[in-house]
Every structure is written in C-alpha cells, then in structure tokens.
N, CA, C and O atoms as a Tinker XYZ file with bonds, in Angstrom:
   424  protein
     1  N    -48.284000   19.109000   15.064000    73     2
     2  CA   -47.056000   19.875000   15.129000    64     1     3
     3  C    -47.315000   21.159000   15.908000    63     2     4     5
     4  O    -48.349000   21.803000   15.727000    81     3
     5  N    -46.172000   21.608000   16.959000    73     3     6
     6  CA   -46.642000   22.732000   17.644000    64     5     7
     7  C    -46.169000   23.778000   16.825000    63     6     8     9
     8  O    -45.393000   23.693000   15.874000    81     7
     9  N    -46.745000   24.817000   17.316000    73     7    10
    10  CA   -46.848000   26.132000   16.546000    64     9    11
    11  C    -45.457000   26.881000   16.071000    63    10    12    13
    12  O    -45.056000   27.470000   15.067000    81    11
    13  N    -44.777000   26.393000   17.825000    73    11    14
    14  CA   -43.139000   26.949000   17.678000    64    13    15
    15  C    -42.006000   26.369000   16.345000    63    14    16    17
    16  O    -40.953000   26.871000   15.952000    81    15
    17  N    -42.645000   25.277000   15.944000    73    15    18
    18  CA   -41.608000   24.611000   15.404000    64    17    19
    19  C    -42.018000   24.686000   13.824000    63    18    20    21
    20  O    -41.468000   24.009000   12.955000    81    19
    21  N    -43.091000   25.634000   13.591000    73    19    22
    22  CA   -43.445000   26.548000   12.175000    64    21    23
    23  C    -42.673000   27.531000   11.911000    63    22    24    25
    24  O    -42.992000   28.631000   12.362000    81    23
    25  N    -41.649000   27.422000   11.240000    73    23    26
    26  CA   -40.801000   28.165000   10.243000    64    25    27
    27  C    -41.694000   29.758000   10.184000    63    26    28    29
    28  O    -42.878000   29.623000   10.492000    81    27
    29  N    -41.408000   30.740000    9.947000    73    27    30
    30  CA   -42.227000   32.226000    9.960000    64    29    31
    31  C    -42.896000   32.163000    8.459000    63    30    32    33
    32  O    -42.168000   31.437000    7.782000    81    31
    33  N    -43.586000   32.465000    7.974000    73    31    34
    34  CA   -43.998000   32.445000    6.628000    64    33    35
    35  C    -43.404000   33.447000    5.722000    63    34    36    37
    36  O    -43.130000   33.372000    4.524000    81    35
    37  N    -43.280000   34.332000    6.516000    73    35    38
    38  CA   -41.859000   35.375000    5.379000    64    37    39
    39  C    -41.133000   34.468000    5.071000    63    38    40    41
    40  O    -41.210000   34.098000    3.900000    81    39
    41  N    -40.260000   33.838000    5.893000    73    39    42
    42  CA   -38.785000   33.177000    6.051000    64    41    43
    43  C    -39.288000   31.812000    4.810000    63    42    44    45
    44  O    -38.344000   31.599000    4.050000    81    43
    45  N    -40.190000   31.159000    4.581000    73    43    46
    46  CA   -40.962000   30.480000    3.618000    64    45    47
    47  C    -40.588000   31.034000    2.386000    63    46    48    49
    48  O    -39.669000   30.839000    1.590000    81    47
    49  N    -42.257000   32.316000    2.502000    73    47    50
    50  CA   -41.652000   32.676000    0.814000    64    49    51
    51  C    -40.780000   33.217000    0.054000    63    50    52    53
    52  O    -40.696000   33.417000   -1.158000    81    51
    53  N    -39.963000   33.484000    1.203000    73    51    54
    54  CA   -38.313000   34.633000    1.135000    64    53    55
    55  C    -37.579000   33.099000   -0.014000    63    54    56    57
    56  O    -37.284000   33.004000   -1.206000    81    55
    57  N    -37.551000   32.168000    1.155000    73    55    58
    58  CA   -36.636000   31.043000    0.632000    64    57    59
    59  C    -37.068000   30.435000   -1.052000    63    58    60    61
    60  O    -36.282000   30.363000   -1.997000    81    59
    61  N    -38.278000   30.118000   -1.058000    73    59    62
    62  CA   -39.022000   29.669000   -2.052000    64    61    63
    63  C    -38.195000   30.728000   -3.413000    63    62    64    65
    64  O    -37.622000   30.336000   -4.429000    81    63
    65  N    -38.384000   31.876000   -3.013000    73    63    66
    66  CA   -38.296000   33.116000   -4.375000    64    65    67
    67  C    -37.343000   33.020000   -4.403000    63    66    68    69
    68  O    -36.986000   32.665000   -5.526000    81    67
    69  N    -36.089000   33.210000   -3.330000    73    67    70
    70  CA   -34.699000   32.976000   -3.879000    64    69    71
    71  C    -34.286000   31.829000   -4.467000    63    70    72    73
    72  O    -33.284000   31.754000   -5.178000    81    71
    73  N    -35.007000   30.937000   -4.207000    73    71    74
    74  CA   -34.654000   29.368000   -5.062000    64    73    75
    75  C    -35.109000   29.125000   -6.317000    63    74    76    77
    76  O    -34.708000   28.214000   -7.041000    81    75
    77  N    -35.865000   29.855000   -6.560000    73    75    78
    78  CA   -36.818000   29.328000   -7.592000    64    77    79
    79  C    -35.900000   30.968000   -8.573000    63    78    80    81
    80  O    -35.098000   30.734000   -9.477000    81    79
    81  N    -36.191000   32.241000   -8.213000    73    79    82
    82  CA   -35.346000   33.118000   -9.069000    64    81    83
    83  C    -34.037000   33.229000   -9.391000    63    82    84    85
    84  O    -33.476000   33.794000  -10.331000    81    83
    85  N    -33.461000   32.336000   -8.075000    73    83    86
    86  CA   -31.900000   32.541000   -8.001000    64    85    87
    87  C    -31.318000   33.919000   -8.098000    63    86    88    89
    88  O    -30.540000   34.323000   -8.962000    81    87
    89  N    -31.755000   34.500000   -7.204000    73    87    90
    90  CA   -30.941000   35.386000   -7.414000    64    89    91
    91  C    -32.007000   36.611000   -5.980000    63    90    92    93
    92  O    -33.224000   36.793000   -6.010000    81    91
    93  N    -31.037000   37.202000   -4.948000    73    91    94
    94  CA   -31.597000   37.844000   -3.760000    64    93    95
    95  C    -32.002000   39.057000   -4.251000    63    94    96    97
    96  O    -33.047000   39.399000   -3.698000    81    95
    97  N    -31.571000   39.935000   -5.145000    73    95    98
    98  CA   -32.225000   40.712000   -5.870000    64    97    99
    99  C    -33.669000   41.038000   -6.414000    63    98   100   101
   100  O    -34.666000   41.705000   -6.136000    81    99
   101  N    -33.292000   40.368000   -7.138000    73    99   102
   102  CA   -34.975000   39.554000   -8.002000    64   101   103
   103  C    -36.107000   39.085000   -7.233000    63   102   104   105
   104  O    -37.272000   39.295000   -7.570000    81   103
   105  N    -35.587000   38.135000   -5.686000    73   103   106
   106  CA   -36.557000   37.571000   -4.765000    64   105   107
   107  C    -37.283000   39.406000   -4.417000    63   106   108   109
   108  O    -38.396000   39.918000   -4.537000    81   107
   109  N    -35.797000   39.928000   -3.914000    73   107   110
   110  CA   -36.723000   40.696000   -3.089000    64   109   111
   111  C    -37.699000   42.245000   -3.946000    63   110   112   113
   112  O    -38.663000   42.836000   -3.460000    81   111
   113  N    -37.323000   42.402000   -4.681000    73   111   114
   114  CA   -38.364000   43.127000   -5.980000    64   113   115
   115  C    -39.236000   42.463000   -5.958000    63   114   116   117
   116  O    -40.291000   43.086000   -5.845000    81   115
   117  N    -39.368000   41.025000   -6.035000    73   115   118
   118  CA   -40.568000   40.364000   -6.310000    64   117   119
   119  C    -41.739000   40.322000   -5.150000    63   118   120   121
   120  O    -42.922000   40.076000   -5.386000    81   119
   121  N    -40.994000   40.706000   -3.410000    73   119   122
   122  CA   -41.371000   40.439000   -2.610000    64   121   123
   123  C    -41.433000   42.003000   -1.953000    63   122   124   125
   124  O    -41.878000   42.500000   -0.919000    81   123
   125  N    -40.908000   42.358000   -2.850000    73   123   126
   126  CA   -41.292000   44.492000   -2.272000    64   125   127
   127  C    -40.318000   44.306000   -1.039000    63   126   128   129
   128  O    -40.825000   44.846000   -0.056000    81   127
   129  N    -39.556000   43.946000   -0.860000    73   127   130
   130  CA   -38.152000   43.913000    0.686000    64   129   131
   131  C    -37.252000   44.743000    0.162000    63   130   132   133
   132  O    -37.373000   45.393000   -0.876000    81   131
   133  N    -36.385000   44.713000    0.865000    73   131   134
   134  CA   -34.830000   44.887000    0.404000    64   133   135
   135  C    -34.333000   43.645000    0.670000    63   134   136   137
   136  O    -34.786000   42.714000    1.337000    81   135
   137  N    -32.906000   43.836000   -0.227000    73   135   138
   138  CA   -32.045000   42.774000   -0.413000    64   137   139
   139  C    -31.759000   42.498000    1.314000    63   138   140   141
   140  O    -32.206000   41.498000    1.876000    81   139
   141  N    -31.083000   43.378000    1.910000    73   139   142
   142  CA   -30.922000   43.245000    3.425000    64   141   143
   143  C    -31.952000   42.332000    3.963000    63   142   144   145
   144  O    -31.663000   41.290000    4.551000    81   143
   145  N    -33.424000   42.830000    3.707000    73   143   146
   146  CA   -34.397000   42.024000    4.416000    64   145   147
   147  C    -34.471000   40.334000    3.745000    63   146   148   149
   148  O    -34.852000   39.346000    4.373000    81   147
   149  N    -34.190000   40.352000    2.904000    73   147   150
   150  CA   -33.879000   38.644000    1.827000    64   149   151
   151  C    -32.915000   37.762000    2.770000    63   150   152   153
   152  O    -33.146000   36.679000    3.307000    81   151
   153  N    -31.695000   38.618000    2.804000    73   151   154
   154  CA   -30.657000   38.201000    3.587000    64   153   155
   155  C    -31.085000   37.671000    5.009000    63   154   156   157
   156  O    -30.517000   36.656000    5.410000    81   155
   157  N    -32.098000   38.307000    5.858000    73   155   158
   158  CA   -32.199000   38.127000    7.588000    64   157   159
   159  C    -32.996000   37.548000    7.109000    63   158   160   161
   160  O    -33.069000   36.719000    8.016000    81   159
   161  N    -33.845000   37.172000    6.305000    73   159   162
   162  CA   -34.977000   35.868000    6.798000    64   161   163
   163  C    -34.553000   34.827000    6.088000    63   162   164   165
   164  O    -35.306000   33.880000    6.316000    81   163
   165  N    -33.740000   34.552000    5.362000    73   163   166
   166  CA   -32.388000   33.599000    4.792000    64   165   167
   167  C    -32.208000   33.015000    6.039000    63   166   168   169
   168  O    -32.670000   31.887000    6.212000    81   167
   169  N    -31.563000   33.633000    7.025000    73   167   170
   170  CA   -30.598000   33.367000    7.811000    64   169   171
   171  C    -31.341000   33.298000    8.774000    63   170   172   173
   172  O    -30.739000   32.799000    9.725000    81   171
   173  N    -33.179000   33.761000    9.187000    73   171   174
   174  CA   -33.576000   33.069000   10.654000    64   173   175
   175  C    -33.857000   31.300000   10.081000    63   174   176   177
   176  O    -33.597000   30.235000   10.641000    81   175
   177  N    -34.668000   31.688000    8.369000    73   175   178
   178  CA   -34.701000   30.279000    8.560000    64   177   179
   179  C    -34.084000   28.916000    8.184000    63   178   180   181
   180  O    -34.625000   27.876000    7.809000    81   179
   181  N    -32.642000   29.266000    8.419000    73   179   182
   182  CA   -31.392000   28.519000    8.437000    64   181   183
   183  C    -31.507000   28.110000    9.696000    63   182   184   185
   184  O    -31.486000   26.935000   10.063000    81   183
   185  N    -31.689000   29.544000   10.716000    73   183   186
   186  CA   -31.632000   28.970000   12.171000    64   185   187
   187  C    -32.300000   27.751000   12.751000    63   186   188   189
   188  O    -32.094000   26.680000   13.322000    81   187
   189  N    -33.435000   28.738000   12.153000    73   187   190
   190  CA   -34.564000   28.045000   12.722000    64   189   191
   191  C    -34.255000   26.228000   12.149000    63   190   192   193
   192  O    -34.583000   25.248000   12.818000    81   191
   193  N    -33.879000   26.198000   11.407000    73   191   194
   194  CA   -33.993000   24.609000   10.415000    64   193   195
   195  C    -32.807000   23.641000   11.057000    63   194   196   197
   196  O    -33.069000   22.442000   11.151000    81   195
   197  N    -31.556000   24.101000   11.487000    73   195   198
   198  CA   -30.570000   24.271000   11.441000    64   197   199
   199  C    -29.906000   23.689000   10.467000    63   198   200   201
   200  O    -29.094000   22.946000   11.018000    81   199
   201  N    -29.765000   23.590000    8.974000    73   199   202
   202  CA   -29.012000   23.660000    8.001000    64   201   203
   203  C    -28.968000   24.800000    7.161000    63   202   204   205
   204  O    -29.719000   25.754000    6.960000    81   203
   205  N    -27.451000   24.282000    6.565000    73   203   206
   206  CA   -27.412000   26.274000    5.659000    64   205   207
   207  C    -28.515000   25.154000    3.713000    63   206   208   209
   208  O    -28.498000   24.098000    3.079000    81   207
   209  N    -29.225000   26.559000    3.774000    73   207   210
   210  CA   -30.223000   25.922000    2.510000    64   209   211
   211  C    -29.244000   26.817000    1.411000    63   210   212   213
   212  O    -29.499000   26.554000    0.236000    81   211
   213  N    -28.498000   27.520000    1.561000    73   211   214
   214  CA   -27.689000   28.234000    0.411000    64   213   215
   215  C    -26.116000   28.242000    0.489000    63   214   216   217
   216  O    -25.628000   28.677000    1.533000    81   215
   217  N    -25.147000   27.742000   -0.657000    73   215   218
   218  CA   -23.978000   27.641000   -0.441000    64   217   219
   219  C    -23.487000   29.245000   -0.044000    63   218   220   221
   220  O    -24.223000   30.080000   -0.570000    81   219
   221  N    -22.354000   29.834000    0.805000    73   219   222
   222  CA   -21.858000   31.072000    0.676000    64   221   223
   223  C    -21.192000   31.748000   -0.011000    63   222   224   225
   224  O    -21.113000   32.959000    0.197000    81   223
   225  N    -20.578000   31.181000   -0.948000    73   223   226
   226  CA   -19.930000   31.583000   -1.954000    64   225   227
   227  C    -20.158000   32.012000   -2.971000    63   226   228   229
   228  O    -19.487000   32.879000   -3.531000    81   227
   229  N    -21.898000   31.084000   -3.723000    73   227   230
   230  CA   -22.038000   31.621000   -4.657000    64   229   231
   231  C    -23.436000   31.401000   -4.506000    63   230   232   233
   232  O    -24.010000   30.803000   -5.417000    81   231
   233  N    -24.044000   31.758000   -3.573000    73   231   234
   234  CA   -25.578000   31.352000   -2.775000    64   233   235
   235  C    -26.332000   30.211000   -4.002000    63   234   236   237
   236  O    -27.333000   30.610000   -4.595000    81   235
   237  N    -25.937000   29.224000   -4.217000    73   235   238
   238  CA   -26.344000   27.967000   -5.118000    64   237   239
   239  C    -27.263000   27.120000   -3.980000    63   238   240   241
   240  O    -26.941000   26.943000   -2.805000    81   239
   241  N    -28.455000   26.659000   -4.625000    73   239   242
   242  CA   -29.213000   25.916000   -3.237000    64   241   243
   243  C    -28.205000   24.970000   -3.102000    63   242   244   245
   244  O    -27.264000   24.885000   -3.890000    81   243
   245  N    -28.438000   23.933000   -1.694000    73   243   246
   246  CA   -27.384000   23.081000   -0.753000    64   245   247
   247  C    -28.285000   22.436000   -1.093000    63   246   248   249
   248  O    -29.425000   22.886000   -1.211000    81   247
   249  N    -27.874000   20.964000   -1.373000    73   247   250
   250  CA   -28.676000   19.470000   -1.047000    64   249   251
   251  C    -30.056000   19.517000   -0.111000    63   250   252   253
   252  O    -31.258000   19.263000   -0.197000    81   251
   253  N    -28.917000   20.089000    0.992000    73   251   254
   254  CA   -30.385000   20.306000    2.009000    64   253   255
   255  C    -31.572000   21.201000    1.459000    63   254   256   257
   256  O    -32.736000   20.802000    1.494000    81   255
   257  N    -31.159000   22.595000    0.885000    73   255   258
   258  CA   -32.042000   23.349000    0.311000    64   257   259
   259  C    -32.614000   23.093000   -0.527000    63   258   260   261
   260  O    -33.547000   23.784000   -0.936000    81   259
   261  N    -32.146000   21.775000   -1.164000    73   259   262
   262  CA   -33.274000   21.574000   -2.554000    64   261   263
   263  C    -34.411000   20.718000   -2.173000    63   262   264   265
   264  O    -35.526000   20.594000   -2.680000    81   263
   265  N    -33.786000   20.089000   -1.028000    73   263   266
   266  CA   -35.061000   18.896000   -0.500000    64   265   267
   267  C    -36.383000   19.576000    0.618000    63   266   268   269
   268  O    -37.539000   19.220000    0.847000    81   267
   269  N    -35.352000   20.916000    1.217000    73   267   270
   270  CA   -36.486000   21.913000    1.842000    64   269   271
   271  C    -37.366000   22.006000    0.841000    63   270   272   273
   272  O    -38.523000   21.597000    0.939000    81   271
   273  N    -36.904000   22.526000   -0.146000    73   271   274
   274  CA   -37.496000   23.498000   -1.340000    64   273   275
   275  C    -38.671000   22.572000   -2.256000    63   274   276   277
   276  O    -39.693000   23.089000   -2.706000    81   275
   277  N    -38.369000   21.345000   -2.407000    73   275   278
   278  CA   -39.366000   20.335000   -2.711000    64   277   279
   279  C    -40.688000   19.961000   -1.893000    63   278   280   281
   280  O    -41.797000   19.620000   -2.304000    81   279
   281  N    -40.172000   20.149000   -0.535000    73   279   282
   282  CA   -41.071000   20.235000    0.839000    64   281   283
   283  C    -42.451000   21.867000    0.520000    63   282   284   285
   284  O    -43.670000   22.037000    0.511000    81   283
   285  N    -41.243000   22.639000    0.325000    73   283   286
   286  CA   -41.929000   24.088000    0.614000    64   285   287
   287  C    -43.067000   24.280000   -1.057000    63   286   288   289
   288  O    -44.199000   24.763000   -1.047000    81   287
   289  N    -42.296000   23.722000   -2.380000    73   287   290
   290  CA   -43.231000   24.265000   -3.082000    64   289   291
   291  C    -44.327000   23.214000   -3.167000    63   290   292   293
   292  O    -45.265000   23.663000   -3.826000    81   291
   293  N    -44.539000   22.016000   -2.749000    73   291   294
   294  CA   -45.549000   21.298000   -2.503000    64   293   295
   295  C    -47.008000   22.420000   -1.555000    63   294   296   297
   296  O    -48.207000   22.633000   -1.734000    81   295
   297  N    -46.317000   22.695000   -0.912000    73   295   298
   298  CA   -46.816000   23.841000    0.224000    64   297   299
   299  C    -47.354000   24.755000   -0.364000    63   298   300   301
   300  O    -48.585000   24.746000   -0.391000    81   299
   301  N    -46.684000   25.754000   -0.974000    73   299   302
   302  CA   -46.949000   26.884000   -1.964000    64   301   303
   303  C    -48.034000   26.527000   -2.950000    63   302   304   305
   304  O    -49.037000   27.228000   -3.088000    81   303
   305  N    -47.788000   25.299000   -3.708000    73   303   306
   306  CA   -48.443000   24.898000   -4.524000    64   305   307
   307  C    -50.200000   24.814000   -3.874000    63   306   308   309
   308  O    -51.255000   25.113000   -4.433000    81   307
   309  N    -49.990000   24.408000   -2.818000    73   307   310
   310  CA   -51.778000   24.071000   -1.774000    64   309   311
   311  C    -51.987000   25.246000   -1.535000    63   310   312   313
   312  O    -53.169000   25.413000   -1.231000    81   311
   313  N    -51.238000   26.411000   -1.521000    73   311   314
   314  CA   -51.824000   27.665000   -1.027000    64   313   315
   315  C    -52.163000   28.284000   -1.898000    63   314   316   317
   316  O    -52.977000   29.161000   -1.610000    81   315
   317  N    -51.669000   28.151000   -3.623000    73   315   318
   318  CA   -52.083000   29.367000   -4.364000    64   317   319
   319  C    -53.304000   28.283000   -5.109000    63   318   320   321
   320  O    -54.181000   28.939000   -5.671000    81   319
   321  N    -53.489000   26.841000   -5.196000    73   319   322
   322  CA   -54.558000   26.332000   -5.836000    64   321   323
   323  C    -55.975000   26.920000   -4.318000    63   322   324   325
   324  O    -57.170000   27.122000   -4.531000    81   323
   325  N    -55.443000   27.009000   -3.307000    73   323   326
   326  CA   -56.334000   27.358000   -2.035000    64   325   327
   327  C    -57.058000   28.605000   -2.609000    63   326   328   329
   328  O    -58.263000   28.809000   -2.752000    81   327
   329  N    -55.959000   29.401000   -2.904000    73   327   330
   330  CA   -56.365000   30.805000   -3.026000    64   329   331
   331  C    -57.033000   31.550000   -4.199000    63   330   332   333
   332  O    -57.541000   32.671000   -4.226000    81   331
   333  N    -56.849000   30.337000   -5.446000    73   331   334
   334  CA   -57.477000   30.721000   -6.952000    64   333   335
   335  C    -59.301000   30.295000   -6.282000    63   334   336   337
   336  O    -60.316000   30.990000   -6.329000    81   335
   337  N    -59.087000   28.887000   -5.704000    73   335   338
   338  CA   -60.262000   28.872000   -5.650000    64   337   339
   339  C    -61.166000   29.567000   -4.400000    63   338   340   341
   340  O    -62.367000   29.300000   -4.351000    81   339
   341  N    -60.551000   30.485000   -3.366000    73   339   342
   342  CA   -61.515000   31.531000   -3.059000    64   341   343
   343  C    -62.413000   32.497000   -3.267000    63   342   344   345
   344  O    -61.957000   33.434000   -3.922000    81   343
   345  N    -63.806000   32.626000   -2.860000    73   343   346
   346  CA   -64.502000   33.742000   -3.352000    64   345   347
   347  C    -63.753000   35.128000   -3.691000    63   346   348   349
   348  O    -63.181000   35.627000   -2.722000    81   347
   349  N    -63.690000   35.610000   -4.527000    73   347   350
   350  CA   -63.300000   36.629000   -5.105000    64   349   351
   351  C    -64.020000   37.441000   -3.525000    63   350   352   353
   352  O    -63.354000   37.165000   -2.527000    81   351
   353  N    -65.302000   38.397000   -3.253000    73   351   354
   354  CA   -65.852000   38.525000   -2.032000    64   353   355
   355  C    -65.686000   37.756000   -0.915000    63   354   356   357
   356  O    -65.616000   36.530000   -1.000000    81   355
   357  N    -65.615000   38.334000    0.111000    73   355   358
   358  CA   -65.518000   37.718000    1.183000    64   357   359
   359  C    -67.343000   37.191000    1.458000    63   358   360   361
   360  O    -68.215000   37.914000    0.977000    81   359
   361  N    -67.730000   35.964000    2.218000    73   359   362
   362  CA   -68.864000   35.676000    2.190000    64   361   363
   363  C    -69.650000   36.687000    3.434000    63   362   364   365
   364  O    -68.925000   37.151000    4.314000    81   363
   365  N    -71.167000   36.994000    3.450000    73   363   366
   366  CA   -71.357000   37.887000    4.172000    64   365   367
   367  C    -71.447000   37.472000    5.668000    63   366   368   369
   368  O    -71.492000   36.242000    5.666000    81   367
   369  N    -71.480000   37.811000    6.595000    73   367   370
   370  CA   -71.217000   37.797000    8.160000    64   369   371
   371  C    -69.765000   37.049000    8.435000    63   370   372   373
   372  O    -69.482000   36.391000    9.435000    81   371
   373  N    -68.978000   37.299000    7.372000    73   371   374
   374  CA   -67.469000   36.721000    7.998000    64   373   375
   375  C    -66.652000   37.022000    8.958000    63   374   376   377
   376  O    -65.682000   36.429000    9.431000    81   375
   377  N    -67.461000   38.624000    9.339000    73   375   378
   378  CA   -66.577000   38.764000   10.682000    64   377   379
   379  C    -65.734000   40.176000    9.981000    63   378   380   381
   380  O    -65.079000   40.818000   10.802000    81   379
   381  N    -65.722000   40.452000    9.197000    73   379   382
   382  CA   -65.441000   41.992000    8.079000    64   381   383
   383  C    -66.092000   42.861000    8.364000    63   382   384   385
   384  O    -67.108000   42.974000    7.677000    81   383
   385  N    -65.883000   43.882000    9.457000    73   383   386
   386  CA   -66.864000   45.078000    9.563000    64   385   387
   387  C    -67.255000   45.609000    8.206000    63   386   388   389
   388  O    -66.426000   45.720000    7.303000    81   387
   389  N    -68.196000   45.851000    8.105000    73   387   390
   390  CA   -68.941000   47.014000    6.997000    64   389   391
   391  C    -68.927000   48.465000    7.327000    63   390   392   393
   392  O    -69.103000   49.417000    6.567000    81   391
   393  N    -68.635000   48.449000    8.865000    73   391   394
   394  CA   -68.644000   50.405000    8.514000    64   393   395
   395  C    -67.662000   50.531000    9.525000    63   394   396   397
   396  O    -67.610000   49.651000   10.384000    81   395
   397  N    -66.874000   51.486000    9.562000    73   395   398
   398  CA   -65.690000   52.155000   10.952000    64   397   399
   399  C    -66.176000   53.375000   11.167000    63   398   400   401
   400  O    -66.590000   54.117000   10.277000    81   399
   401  N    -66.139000   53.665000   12.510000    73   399   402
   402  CA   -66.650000   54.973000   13.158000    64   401   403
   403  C    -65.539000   55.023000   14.253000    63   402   404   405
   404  O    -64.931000   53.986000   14.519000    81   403
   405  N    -65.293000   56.028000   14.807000    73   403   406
   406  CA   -64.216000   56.398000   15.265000    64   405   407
   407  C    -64.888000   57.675000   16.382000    63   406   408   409
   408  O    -65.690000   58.380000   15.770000    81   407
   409  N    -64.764000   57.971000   17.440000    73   407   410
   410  CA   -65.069000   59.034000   18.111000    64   409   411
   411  C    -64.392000   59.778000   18.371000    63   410   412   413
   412  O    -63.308000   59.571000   17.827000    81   411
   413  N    -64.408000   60.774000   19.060000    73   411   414
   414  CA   -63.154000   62.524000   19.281000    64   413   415
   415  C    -63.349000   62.243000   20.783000    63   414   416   417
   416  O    -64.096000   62.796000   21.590000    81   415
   417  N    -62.410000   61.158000   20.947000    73   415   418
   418  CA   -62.398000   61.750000   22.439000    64   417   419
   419  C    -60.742000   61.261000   23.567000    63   418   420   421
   420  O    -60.243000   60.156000   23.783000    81   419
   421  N    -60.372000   62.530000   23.997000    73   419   422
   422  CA   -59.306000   62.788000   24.327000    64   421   423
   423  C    -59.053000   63.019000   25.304000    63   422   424
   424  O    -57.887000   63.287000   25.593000    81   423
C-alpha cells in the first residue's frame, strides 16, 4: 500500500476516541485538542475515506463508521499490545543522542 493512501494517524485516533467515547468533547480532553481540532480531523478523514463515518445530526457512528472502526481498533489493538511489550529504555546505540551541545555562534 502506498504511503499516500494512509489515512494521517491523528485523523485515526481522533476517529477511534470519538467512537468508542461518543462524544467530541470527551475524545478531545482525552486527546489534549480542542473540540474544533476533533471536528477537522473528523472531516479530513471523511475526505480522505470518502464516506461520512458520523451521522450529522446527532454525530451517531454510520454503518460505514462502524465497519471503519472494526478495521481501526483491530489496528489500535496491534499498537498498544506493540507498545506494552517495548523496552521500557530505549536499547543502547539506537540512534538517541546521549548528550546536546549547542555553540554561540552568530
């Protein structure tokens, strides 16, 4: 799959939290945004998909959005079992500087 046709990963867990909390409020507290910002990545990745994943009236997931949403927490699900089982430390020579130095020059 090419790169272009990857959904943004905000626009992911934006969708995921509003589906799963119901409610754009709640997503975005949960996600440190504003409601505004809930709303625009709602709506790129509608674009991007081209179906609406939320009714407008009473933002209730759409058919389509529930079968995204089955897609996406399968997804979610591989990333946070990914992420329990990461080294707590990063392993050594990963490519993590150990020191920053900075010079004065202008």
């Amino acid at each position: 799959m090419a790169l272009q046709h990857i959904p943004p990963i905000q626009c992911l867990m934006t969708f995921e939290a509003v589906a799963r909390l119901r409610s754009v409020s709640r997503a975005a507290d949960e996600l440190n945004v504003t409601t505004s910002a809930v709303s625009h990545r709602i709506r790129q990745l509608e674009s991007h998909l081209g179906v609406n994943l939320f009714g407008r009236s009473d933002f209730s997931v759409t058919s389509d959005g529930a079968a995204y949403l089955a897609t996406c927490g399968l997804g979610s699900a591989r990333c946070n079992r990914c992420r329990r089982g990461a080294p707590a430390q990063p392993p050594p020579g990963c490519g993590l500087p150990s020191r920053l130095r900075s010079r004065d020059s202008f």
